[in-house]
ROVOKE-969631 format. One record per residue (C-alpha): residue number from 0; x, y, z; residue in one letter. Coordinates in Angstrom, 2 decimals, decimal comma. Each point is the difference from the previous one (the first is absolute). Layout:
% ROVOKE-969631
- num_c1_c2_c3_residu
- NUM_X_Y_Z_a
...
% end
This chain:
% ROVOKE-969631
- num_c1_c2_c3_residu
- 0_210,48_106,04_169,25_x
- 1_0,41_1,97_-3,23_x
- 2_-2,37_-0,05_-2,70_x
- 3_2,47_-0,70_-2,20_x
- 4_1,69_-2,89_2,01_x
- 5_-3,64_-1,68_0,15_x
- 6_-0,63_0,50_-3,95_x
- 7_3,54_-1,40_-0,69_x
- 8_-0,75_-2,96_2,52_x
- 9_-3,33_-0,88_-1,40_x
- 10_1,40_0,28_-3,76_x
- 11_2,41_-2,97_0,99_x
- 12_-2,86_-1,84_1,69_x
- 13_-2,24_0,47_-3,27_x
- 14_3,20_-1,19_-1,96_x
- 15_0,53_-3,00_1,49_x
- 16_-3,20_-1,09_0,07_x
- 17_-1,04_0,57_-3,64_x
- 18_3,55_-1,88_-0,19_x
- 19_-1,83_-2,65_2,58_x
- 20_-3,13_-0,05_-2,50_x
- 21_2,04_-0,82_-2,84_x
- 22_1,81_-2,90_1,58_x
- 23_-3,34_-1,17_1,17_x
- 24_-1,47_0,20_-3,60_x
- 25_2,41_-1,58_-1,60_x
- 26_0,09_-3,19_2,55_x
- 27_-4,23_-0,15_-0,93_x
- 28_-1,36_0,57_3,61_x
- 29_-1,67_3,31_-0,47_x
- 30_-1,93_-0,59_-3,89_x
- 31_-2,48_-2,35_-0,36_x
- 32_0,93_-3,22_-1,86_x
- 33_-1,90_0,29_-2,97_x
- 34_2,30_2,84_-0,54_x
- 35_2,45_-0,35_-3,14_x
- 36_3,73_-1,01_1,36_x
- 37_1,44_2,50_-2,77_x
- 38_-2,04_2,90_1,23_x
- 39_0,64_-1,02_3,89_x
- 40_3,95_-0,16_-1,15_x
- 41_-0,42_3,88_-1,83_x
- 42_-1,98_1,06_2,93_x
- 43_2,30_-1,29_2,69_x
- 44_2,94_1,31_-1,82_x
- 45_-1,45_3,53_-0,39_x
- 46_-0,87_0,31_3,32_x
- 47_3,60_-1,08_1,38_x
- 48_1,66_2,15_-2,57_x
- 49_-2,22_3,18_0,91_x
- 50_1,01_-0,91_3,92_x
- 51_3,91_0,32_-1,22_x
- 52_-1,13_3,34_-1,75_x
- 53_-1,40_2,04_2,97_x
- 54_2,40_-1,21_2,38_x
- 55_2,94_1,06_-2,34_x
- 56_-1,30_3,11_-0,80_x
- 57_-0,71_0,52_3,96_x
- 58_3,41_-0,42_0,73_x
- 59_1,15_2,38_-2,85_x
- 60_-2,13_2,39_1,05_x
- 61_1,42_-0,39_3,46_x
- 62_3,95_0,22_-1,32_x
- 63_-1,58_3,58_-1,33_x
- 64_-1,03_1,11_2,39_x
- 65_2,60_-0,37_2,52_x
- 66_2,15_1,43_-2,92_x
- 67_-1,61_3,02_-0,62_x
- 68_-0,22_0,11_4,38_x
- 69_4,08_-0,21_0,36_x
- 70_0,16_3,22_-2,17_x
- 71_-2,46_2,13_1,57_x
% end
């Protein structure tokens, strides 16, 4: 396997579970309950919306790349 198939591969694993983490956050089972809800909500939502980031800008980086490929 390619270095750069593996990298790719475990950037989508890392995405989806930060995405996972998120989720998880935001239903309460990974904080503590003396937590504050509003943080747990800002938390949670950070942590989903930073999942959408990285895989977006894996699969952009991606489209690139087989761009720049098909002209080579």
């Amino acid at each position: 396997m390619e270095p750069g198939k593996f990298l790719l591969y475990a950037g989508y694993v890392i995405s989806g579970c930060i995405f996972l983490c998120g989720i998880i956050v935001l239903w309460g089972i990974l904080l503590p309950p003396y937590i504050p809800q509003k943080f747990r909500i800002m938390f949670g939502v950070v942590l989903v919306l930073y999942g959408i980031y990285r895989f977006i800008t894996l699969r952009l980086k991606l489209q690139q790349k087989n761009e720049d490929s098909r002209f080579l």
